[in-house]
C-alpha positions, 0 to 999 in steps of 0.5 A: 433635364430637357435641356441636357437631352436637347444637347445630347441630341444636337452633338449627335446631329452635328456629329452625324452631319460632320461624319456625311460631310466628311465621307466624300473628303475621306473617298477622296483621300484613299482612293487610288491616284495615277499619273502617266500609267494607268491600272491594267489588272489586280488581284487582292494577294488573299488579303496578305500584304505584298511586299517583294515581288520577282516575274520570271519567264517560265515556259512561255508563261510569266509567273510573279513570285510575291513575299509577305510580311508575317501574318495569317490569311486563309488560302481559299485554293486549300480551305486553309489558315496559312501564315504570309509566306510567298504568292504565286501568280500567273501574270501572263495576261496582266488584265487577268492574273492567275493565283496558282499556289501560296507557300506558307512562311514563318510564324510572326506579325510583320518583318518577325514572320512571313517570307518576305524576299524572293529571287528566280533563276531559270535553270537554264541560265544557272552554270549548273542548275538543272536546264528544265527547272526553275528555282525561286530563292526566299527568305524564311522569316528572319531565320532562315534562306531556302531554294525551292524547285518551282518548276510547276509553279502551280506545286511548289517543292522545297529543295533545300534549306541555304542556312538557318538559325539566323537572327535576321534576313531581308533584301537578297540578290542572286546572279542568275548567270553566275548563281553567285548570291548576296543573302542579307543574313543575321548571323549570330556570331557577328556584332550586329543584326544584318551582315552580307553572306556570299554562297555560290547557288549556280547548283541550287542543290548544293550550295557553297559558302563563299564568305561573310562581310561586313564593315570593320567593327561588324565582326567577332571579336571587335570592339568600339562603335558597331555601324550600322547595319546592311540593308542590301547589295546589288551586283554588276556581274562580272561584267561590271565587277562592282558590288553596291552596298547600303547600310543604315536604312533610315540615317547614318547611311554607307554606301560602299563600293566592292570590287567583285573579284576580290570579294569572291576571290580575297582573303576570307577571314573576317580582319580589319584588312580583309574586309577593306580588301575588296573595297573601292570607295565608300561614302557616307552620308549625313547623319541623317541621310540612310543608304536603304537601297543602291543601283548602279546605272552606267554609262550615261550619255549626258546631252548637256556634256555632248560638247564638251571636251570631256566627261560626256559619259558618266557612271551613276549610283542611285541610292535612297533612304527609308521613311519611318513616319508618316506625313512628314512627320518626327525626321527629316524628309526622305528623298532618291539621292543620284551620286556620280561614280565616274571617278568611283574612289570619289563618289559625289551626290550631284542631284536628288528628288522627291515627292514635291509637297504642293505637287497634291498635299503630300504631307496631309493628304492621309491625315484625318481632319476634324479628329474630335468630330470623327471621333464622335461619329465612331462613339456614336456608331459604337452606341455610346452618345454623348 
């Protein structure tokens, strides 16, 4: 009997000493780490998890605009539990930023709820938007788009409701100077969850659908194999008269070449051939390999080039995927992926990068060593000994 006490009292000894060894190494591990930037100021958002951000000049003045995930968190300016909707901030003095108000957004935990992208435009830029106004454009949830008038950043008001009843919502872009917005929309008669609809926002009051796109096999109506999802476009403009589009987050990745014009302007019924209408290129990766994010980067000086006879200016999309595990673990590493479009109806990857392992223990530097120890220390915290 005194030999099981003196066990007991040596496995919680052992243990409490592994649980003090151990806090360093844990500080270690969770403690923030910079490289060639450093921390100027921070504001802990009410406790909601940041997840898209947009910092618009307003005024003089330089406001953030943040989108949650779903989740609740009491907002101290009101006294009040509100579900995770959008942030905003007076970042004019980085050193110091300012919480003005919160907007609250859908009920829900995670991607189900919040509010979690968010676009401004200044109505002076907008072809029609009111001059002294500014407008911040978010998602709701994954049901709705909204425009809000936040031309007092400090009293947010709701203008109007873009579409609603959908059945997803996610990475939106909105051209300022034209007001011509891709929304990331689950529209519910369409074959999959993500497709891309365009509306014309340059009278944020009124907005006017343009159409709907997506992949052939996407559409009402079709048959076979759906491919996978949008995750996001980004736009050139007019200018450029480009749009870039991912899908497939995480694998199977597409990354598809618009031409703007005839997007905007072309046939709109959603058929086989409209939607391959405006395309250019399209190139898909590995089936390993998603397409989470494109940007495209133009116009390139190359110095190695500079001598050569031709091919010295080259055009480039930036494309990444999406990790789903953490530490390296259950897929394939994910990396930023650099594709040359200067023949855009040939894409080409020609480079990629990632977090190099060795550079600082990427793949363990969150794991919890000595589970069995750790574990033992939680029992012993909770009062339940060995």
């Amino acid at each position: 009997m005194h030999q099981r006490k003196w066990l007991a009292c040596a496995c919680v000894l052992a243990a409490l000493a592994v649980c003090a060894a151990q806090a360093p190494a844990q500080e270690r591990r969770t403690r923030a780490e910079s490289k060639d930037m450093r921390l100027l100021g921070h504001h802990d958002l009410q406790a909601r998890s940041g997840y898209h951000p947009a910092i618009i000049e307003q005024n003089g003045r330089w406001i953030a605009y943040v989108g949650h995930h779903g989740g609740r968190a009491l907002n101290p300016l009101t006294g009040v539990v509100e579900t995770n909707g959008t942030s905003i901030l007076d970042v004019t003095d980085p050193r110091n930023p300012r919480y003005l108000a919160h907007i609250p957004g859908e009920e829900g935990e995670g991607e189900a709820g919040g509010a979690q992208m968010v676009r401004a435009c200044n109505g002076r830029v907008l072809p029609k938007g009111d001059r002294a106004k500014t407008y911040l454009l978010r998602t709701f949830g994954l049901s709705a788009q909204e425009i809000w008038d936040v031309t007092v950043p400090e009293q947010p008001v709701i203008l109007t409701t873009v579409e609603k009843g959908l059945r997803d919502t996610h990475k939106n872009w909105w051209e300022c100077d034209t007001g011509i917005a891709y929304l990331v929309s689950g529209v519910r008669d369409w074959r999959v969850r993500r497709i891309m609809q365009v509306w014309d926002l340059s009278d944020p009051a009124k907005p006017a659908h343009v159409r709907g796109h997506g992949l052939p096999g996407h559409q009402t109506g079709s048959s076979g194999a759906i491919p996978p999802f949008l995750h996001g476009a980004t736009s050139s403009g007019p200018q450029g008269n480009r749009v870039y589009v991912a899908y497939g987050t995480n694998r199977d990745g597409i990354v598809q070449i618009l031409d703007r014009k005839k997007l905007l302007e072309g046939p709109k019924e959603p058929t086989v051939e409209n939607l391959l209408h405006p395309q250019v290129a399209r190139l898909d990766m590995p089936a390993f390999i998603g397409a989470h994010t494109t940007l495209a980067v133009t116009g390139v000086d190359v110095p190695e080039f500079a001598k050569d006879d031709r091919g010295q200016r080259r055009d480039f999309v930036f494309l990444v995927n999406e990790a789903f595990r953490n530490e390296c673990m259950g897929e394939v590493r994910n990396m930023a992926y650099v594709v040359d479009v200067t023949d855009e109806k040939n894409p080409f990857p020609v480079a990629n990068f990632q977090v190099p392992e060795d550079s600082g223990n990427f793949c363990s530097i969150g794991k919890s060593k000595k589970s069995l120890a750790i574990s033992n220390c939680r029992a012993i915290r909770s009062g339940d000994t060995p």
